[in-house]
ZAMARGU-4260 file (C-alpha; in steps of 0.2 Angstrom, whole numbers, plus 5000, padded with zeros to 4 digits):
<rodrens>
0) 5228/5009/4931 | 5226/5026/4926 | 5235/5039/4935 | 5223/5045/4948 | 5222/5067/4948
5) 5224/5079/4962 | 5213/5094/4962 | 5209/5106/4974 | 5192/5102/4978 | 5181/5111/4991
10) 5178/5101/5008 | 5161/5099/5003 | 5160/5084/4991 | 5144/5094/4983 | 5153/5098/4966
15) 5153/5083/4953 | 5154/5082/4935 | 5139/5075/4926 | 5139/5056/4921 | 5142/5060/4902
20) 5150/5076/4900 | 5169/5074/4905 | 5181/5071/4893 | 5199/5065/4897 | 5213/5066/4884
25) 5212/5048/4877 | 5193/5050/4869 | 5183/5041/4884 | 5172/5048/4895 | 5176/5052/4912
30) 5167/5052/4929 | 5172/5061/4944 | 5169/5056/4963 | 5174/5067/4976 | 5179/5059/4993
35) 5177/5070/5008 | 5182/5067/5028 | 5169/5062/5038 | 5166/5076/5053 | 5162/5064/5065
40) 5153/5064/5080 | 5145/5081/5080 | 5126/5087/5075 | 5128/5104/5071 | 5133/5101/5051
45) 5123/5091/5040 | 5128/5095/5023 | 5113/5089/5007 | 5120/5078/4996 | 5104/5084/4987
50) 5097/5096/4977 | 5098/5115/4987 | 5081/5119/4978 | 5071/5104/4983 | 5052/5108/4986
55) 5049/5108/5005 | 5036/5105/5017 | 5028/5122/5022 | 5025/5115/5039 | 5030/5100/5052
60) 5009/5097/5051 | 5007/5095/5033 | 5022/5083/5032 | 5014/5073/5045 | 4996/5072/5037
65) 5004/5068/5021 | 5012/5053/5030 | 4996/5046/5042 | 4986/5048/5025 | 4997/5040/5013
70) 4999/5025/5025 | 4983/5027/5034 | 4972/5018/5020 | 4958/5005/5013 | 4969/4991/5020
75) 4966/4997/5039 | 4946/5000/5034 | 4943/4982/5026 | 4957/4971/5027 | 4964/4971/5046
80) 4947/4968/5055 | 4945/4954/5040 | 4963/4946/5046 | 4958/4949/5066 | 4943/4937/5062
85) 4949/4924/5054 | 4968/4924/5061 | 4961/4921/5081 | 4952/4938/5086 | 4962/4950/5099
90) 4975/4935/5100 | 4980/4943/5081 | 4985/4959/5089 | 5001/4948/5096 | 5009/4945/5082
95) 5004/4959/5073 | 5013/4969/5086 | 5028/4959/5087 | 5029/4962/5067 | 5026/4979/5068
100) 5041/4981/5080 | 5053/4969/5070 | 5050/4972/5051 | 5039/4990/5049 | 5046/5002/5058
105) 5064/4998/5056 | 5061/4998/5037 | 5050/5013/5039 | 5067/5020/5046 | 5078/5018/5031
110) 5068/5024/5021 | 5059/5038/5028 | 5082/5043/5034 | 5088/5039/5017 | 5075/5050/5009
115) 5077/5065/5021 | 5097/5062/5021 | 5099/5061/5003 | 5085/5075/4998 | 5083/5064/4982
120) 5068/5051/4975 | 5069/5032/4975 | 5079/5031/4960 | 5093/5046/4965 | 5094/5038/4981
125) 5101/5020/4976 | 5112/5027/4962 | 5119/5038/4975 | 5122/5023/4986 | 5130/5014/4971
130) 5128/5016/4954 | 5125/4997/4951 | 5110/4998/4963 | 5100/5011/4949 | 5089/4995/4947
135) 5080/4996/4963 | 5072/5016/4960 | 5066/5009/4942 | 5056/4993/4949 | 5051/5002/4963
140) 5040/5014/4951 | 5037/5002/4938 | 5027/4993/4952 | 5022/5010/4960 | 5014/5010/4940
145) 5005/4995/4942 | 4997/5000/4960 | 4991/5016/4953 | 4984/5010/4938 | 4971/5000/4948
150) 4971/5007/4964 | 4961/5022/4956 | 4946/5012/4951 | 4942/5008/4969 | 4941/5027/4972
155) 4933/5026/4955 | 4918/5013/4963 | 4919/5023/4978 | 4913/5040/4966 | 4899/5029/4959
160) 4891/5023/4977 | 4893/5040/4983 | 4883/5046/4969 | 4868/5034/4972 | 4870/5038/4991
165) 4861/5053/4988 | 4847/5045/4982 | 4831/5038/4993 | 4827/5025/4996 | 4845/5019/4993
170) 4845/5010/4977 | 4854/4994/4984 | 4841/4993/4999 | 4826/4984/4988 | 4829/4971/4973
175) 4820/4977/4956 | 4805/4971/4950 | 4798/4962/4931 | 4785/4970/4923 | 4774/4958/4931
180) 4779/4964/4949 | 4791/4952/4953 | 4811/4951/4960 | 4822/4947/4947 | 4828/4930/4950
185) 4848/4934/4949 | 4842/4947/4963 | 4832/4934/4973 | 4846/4920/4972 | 4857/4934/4981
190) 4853/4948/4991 | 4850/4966/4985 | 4868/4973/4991 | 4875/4961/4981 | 4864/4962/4963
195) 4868/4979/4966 | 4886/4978/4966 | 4887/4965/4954 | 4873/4968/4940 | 4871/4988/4942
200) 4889/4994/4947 | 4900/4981/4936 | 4889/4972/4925 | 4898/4959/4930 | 4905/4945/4913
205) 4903/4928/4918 | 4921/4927/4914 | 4940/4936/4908 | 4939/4928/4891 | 4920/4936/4889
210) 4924/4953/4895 | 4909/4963/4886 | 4910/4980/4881 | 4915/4997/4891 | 4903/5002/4904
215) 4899/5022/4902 | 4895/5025/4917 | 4915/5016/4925 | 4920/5026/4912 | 4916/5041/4917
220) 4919/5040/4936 | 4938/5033/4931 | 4941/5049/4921 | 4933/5060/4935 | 4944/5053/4948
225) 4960/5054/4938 | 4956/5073/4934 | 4957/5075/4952 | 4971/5065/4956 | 4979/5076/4941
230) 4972/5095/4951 | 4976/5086/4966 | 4998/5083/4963 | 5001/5092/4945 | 5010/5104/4958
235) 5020/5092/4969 | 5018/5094/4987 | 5014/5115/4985 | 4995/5107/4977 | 4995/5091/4987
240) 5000/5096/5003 | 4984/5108/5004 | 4974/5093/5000 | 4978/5081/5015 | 4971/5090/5028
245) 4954/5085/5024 | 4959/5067/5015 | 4970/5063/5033 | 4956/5071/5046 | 4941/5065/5038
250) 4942/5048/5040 | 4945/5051/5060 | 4929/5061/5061 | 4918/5050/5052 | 4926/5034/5061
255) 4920/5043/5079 | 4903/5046/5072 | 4900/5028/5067 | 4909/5022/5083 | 4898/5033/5092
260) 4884/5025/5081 | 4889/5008/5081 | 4893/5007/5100 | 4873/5011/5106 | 4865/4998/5092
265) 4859/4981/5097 | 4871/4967/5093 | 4888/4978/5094 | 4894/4970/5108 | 4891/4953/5102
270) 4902/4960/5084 | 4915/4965/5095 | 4917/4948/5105 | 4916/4940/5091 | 4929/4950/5085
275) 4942/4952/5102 | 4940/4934/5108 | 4956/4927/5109 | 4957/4911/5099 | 4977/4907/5107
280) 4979/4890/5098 | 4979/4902/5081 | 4993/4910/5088 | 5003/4888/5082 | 5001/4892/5064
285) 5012/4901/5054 | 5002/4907/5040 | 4994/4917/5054 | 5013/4926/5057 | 5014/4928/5038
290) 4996/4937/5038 | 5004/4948/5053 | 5021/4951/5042 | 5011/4954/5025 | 4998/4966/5033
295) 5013/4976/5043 | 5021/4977/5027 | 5008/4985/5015 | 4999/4997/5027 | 5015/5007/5028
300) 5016/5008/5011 | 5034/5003/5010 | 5045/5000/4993 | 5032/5011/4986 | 5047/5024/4986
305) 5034/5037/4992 | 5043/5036/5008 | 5059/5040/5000 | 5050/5056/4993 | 5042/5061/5006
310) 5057/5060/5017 | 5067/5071/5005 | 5055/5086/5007 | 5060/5087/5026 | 5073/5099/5033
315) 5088/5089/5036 | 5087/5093/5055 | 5072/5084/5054 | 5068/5072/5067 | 5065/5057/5059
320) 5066/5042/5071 | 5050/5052/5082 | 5040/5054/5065 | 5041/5036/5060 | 5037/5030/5079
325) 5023/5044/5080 | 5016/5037/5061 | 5018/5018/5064 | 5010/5019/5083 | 4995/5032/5073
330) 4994/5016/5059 | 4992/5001/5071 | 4979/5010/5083 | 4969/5018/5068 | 4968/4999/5062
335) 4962/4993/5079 | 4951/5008/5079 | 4943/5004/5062 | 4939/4986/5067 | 4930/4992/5084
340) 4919/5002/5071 | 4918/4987/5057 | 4911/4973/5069 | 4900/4985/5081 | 4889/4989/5064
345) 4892/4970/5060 | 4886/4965/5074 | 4871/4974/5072 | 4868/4968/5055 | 4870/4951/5063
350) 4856/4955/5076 | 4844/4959/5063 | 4847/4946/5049 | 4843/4934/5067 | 4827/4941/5071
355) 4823/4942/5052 | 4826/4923/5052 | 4817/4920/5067 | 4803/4929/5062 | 4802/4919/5047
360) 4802/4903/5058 | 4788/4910/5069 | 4776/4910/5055 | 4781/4893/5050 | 4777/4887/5068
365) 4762/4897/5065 | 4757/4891/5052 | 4757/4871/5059 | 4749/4877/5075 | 4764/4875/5083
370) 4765/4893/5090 | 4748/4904/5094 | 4752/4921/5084 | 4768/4927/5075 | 4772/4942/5087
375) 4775/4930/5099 | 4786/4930/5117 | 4803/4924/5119 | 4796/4911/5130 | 4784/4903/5120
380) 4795/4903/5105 | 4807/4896/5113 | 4794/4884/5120 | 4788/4881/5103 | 4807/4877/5096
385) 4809/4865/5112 | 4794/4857/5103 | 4797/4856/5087 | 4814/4847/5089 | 4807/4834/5100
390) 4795/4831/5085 | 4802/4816/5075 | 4801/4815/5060 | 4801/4834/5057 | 4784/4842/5047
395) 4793/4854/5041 | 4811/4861/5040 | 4816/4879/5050 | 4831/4889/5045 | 4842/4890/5059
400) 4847/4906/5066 | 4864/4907/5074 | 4872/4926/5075 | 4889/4916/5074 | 4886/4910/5060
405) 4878/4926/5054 | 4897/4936/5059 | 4907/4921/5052 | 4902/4928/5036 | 4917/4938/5033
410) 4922/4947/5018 | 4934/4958/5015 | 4940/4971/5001 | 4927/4976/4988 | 4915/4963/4997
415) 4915/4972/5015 | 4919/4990/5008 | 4900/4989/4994 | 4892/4972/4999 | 4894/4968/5019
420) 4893/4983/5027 | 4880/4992/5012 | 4867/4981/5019 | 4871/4986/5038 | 4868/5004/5032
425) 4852/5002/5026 | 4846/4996/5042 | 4852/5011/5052 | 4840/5025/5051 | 4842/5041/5037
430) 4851/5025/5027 | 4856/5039/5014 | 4865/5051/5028 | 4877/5036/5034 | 4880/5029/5017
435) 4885/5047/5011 | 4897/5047/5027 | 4905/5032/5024 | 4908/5031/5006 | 4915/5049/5007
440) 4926/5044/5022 | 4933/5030/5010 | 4937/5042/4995 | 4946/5052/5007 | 4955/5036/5013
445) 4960/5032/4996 | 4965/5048/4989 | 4976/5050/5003 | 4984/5037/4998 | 4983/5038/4979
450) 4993/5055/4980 | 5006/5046/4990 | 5007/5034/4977 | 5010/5047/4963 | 5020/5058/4972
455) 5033/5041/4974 | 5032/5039/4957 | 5032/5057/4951 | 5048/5060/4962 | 5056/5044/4954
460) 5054/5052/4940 | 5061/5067/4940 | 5076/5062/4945 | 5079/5059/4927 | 5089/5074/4920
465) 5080/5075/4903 | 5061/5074/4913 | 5066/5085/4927 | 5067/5099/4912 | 5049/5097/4908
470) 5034/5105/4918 | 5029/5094/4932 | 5012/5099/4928 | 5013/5091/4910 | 5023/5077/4915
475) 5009/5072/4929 | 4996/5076/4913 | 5004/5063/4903 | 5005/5051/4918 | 4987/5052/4921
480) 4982/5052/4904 | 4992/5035/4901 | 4985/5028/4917 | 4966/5030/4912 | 4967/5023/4896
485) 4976/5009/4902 | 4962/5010/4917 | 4949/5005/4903 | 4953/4986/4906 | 4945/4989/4922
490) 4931/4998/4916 | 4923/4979/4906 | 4913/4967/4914 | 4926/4961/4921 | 4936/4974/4928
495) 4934/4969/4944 | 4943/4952/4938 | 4956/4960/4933 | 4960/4972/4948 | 4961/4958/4959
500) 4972/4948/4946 | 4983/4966/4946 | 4983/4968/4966 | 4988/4947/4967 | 5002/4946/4955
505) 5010/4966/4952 | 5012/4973/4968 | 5017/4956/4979 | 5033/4947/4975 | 5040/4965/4968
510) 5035/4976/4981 | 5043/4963/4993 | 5060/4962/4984 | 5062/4979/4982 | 5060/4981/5000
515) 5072/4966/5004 | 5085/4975/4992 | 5083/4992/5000 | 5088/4985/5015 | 5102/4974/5009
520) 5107/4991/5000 | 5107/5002/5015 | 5115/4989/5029 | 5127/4981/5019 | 5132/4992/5006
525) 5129/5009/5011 | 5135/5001/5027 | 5123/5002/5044 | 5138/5012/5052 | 5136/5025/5039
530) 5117/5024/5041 | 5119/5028/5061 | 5130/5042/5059 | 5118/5049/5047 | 5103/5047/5060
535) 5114/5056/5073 | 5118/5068/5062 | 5101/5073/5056 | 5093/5068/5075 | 5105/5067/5088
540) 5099/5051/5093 | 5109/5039/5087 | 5101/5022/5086 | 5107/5006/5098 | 5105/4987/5098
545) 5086/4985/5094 | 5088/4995/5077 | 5104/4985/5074 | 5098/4970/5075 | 5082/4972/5065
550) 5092/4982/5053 | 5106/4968/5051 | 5096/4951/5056 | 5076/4950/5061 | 5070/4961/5048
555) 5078/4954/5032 | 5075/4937/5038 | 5057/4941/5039 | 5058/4948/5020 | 5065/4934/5013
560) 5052/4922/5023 | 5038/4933/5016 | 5044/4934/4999 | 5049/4915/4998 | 5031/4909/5006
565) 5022/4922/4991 | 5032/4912/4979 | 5028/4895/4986 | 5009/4898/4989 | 5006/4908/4972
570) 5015/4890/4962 | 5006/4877/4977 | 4989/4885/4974 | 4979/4884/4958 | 4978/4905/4955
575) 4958/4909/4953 | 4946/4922/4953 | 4928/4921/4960 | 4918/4926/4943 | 4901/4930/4945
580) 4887/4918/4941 | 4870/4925/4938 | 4860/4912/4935 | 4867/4904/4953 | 4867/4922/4961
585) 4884/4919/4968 | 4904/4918/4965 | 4909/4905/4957 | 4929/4900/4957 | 4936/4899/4943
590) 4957/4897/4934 | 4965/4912/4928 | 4966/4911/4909 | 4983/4904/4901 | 4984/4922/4892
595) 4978/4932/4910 | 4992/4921/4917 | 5005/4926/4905 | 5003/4945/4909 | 5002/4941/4928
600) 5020/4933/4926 | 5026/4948/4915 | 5022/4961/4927 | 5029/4954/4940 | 5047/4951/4931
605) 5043/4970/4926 | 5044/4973/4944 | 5059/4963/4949 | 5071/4961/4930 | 5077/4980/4932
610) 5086/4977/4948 | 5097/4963/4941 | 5098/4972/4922 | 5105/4987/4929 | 5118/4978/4938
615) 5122/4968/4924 | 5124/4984/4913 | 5133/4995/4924 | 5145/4984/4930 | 5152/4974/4914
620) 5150/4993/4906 | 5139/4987/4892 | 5131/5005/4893 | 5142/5017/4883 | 5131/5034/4888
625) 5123/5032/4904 | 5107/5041/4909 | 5112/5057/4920 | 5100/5052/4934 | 5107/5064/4944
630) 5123/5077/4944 | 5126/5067/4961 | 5121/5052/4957 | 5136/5042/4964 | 5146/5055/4973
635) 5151/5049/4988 | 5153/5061/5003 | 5165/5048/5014 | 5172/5031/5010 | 5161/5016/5009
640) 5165/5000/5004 | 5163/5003/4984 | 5176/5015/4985 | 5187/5008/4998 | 5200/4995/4989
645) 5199/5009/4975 | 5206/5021/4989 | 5218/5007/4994 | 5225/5005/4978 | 5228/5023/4972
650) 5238/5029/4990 | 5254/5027/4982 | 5249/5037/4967 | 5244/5054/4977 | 5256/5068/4980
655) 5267/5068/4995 | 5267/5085/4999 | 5249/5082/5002 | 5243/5076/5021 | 5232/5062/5022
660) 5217/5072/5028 | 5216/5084/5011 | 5222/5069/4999 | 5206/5059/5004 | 5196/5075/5001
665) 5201/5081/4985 | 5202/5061/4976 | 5195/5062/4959 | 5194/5045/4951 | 5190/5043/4932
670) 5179/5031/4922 | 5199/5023/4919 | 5201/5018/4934 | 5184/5008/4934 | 5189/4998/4920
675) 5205/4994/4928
</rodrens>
């Protein structure tokens, strides 16, 4: 091995040689790593491993709006009153809760701490931890990519409702007529809210291998939203962090005026038992603890490596431990909040689809002199139902009206957000008012979460040397300008095809091994020791025996389960998508595509391969120049286990007119004794 040098470094462990620029005498490249002492139990200095200059939050407020309304988002408006439904009403909040506890906010934790102890992005951050870990910062915001590109052309259909919200009588509240006066049939076989979305908004293809052309009018709305994603973060957190004090607060005030709305209609009550009734026997299934464990995992956003960033822009005295306890109690009641409001207007949309359908039995009892006049009491048509089913054989047949049946008709995503709760707008008075309300209340939603997106991926970014030298605002130009002209897939027939196809397959399994990795990187490698030292040292709290043991046990258990059950039901169950049929009027299931399935697999082994690659390449040295991530990028500031049998085996080669305390601050290593 290669004689290890002594030099008189400062006590700091700040200074470091980049990656590719040290030279030793025998022609290969050098890298330093400078070891300091630990000063131990004591919260007055936290030295940043980061950069000095680092952009910074102007305020405790804006940091926390940026937070709420990055992991405040669609997913708490149309997917957790979907999952309360279906998974056994208010008994769903159990194991919700108990997943909330055991797998979000610990991971929420390390990264939110390693972010704000580090001052660096997602990639600085695991190259910091150990070079060979580089791999987790680039899968991370290659699958940050893949979320942006389609989560965009939600906000995108968002921008084209809102602009036909101002029309009246809403355009989705009547079906359109022939030139001989009649519905057309595809709207007729449907319902209006649902030709709407379908035939005017998507011109929905009958399938992925028919696409049809561009649609001018996506087209436009997707360039309009990146432009404003582009205003919105072309500055960093200095533009963006203006920006979240409406796209945070919004949402909360529109949410009070529908609950307030929703609460004095008829038929809310009857949404919200339908809703909160506990169905306990649920609770036997696991799939229903697997719902709990996915939903906790993507409403915080985690593995995104927006965490990471916006960790890094905090003071390092921050506390971090109260703002991830403050955000993760804010995200479950905001979700439990929204689903008050979802099924109270559900409810009343059920109410009125019943009497519509009872109405429509009146004049067929009517109309067999079953019943004297259409406007009828509730006693005599009830009388005249008691009637006609003791008739045998039947004279005619009656729909049947059932509000459970009318609130079993859940949907979620795109079908709640523009189908479902479109129609229960048009029934509530000044239609266009509350459609304008809520369409902008999503926007907001996701926008704020959008900007956290970018920002995770922007961050990532520039923690490469040669980007961080060019303009953040031409480097987020060229982001977004790649983004919508990739975003043009979306904007066929059968865009909508393909964003589900893109949220099914690009940000599951890789979102969840990043997050498994981060975790194994920061317990075990990093070492959680280290990790609770750091959280004293930023806090003064230092974490106990519930943070351990989630750290260390519970919560990378629940990872692997997660990521091992997405594997298992994505290969078990036949992928398909619901294509739209318009000579039926209605979905119709139907198998990916052998080429669509070719690109689902390739994203997803873009999102996962970079992890072992970089491992591969770093540690067998099959990279001759390395990227300078970062002038720090595997500086270490006390021992860890990468360095320690290093340490070990270089004691006898230090000067012994050194003491032990200044030798172990002033090791360099060189890219010699690596290869040794």
């Amino acid at each position: 091995m290669a004689a290890t040098k002594i030099i008189d470094a400062p006590r700091n462990g700040h200074e470091m040689a980049p990656l590719n620029t040290r030279a030793r005498g025998d022609g290969t490249h050098g890298v330093t790593i400078v070891l300091t002492a630990p000063q131990r139990n004591s919260v007055q200095s936290v030295d940043i491993p980061g950069e000095p200059d680092r952009a910074a939050w102007s305020g405790k407020m804006q940091f926390f709006l940026s937070i709420i309304g990055y992991s405040v988002g669609l997913g708490n408006i149309w997917r957790f009153p979907y999952l309360c439904q279906q998974n056994g009403g208010g008994a769903f909040l159990i194991p919700f809760m108990i997943m909330l506890i055991l797998e979000g906010i610990p991971l929420f934790l390390i990264e939110l701490g390693m972010g704000q102890r580090m001052r660096l992005g997602a990639l600085g951050v695991w190259n910091t931890i150990h070079p060979w870990l580089g791999g987790i910062g680039i899968s991370s915001c290659i699958v940050t990519l893949f979320v942006a590109l389609y989560y965009n052309v939600i906000i995108t259909w968002v921008f084209y409702y809102l602009f036909n919200s101002f029309r009246y009588p809403l355009p989705w509240s009547t079906c359109p007529t022939n030139s001989s006066g009649f519905e057309l049939e595809e709207c007729a076989k449907s319902s209006e809210t649902t030709y709407f979305w379908y035939r005017t908004t998507l011109d929905a293809a009958p399938s992925m291998d028919e696409p049809g052309g561009l649609k001018w009018w996506i087209v436009l709305c997707l360039l309009l939203s990146w432009t404003i994603v582009f205003f919105i973060v072309m500055k960093g957190i200095q533009s963006s962090g203006k920006v979240v004090y409406f796209t945070s607060l919004f949402p909360y005030i529109v949410l009070t005026i529908f609950f307030i709305r929703g609460i004095t209609l008829r038929g809310a009550g009857d949404g919200l038992m339908h809703m909160y009734t506990p169905k306990l026997g649920k609770l036997l299934e696991p799939t229903v603890w697997l719902d709990a464990a996915t939903q906790v995992f993507y409403s915080f956003g985690l593995a995104f490596g927006s965490l990471i960033a916006f960790g890094s822009y905090n003071t390092p005295k921050n506390n971090c431990v109260r703002d991830v306890l403050l955000v993760s109690v804010c995200n479950a009641v905001t979700a439990i909040y929204a689903s008050v409001v979802i099924f109270a207007i559900l409810g009343f949309k059920a109410t009125v689809n019943v009497d519509r359908c009872n109405a429509g039995n009146s004049e067929m009892l009517v109309k067999y002199d079953m019943l004297p006049y259409t406007n009828a009491t509730v006693e005599e048509f009830n009388v005249a139902m008691a009637k006609y089913n003791a008739t045998e054989p039947k004279p005619f047949v009656l729909s049947v009206c059932d509000i459970k049946k009318e609130l079993d008709n859940a949907a979620e995503g795109t079908g709640l957000a523009f189908i479902v709760f479109t129609q229960a707008i048009v029934e509530l008075p000044g239609a266009p008012f509350w459609a304008v309300l809520f369409f902008t209340m999503l926007l907001s939603l996701g926008l704020g979460s959008q900007i956290g997106i970018l920002e995770g991926m922007l961050c990532t970014l520039f923690d490469i040397d040669i980007i961080k030298r060019v303009k953040k605002q031409h480097v987020t130009g060229v982001v977004c300008l790649f983004c919508f002209i990739v975003g043009f897939i979306f904007c066929t027939g059968a865009g909508e095809y393909w964003l589900k196809m893109f949220d099914s397959f690009a940000g599951t399994i890789g979102l969840v091994v990043v997050a498994l990795m981060e975790m194994i990187a920061v317990i075990f490698i990093y070492g959680h020791e280290r990790f609770t030292e750091d959280i004293y040292q930023m806090t003064g709290y230092r974490p106990g025996l519930y943070w351990q043991l989630t750290w260390r046990y519970i919560g990378p258990v629940i990872m692997v389960c997660i990521l091992i059950s997405s594997v298992v039901f994505m290969v078990i169950r036949n992928p398909t998508y619901g294509a739209w049929n318009a000579e039926l009027g209605a979905i119709e299931q139907k198998n990916y595509p052998n080429w669509v399935m070719g690109i689902a697999l390739a994203m997803i082994m873009a999102g996962v391969l970079p992890m072992p690659i970089v491992f591969l390449m770093r540690s067998f040295q099959c990279l001759k120049v390395d990227l300078d991530i970062h002038q720090g990028s595997i500086r270490r500031n006390e021992t860890t286990a990468s360095t320690k049998e290093m340490i070990d085996n270089d004691d006898d080669n230090l000067s012994p007119d050194m003491p032990p305390q200044d030798s172990l601050a002033a090791t360099r290593f060189t890219i010699g004794d690596f290869e040794n």
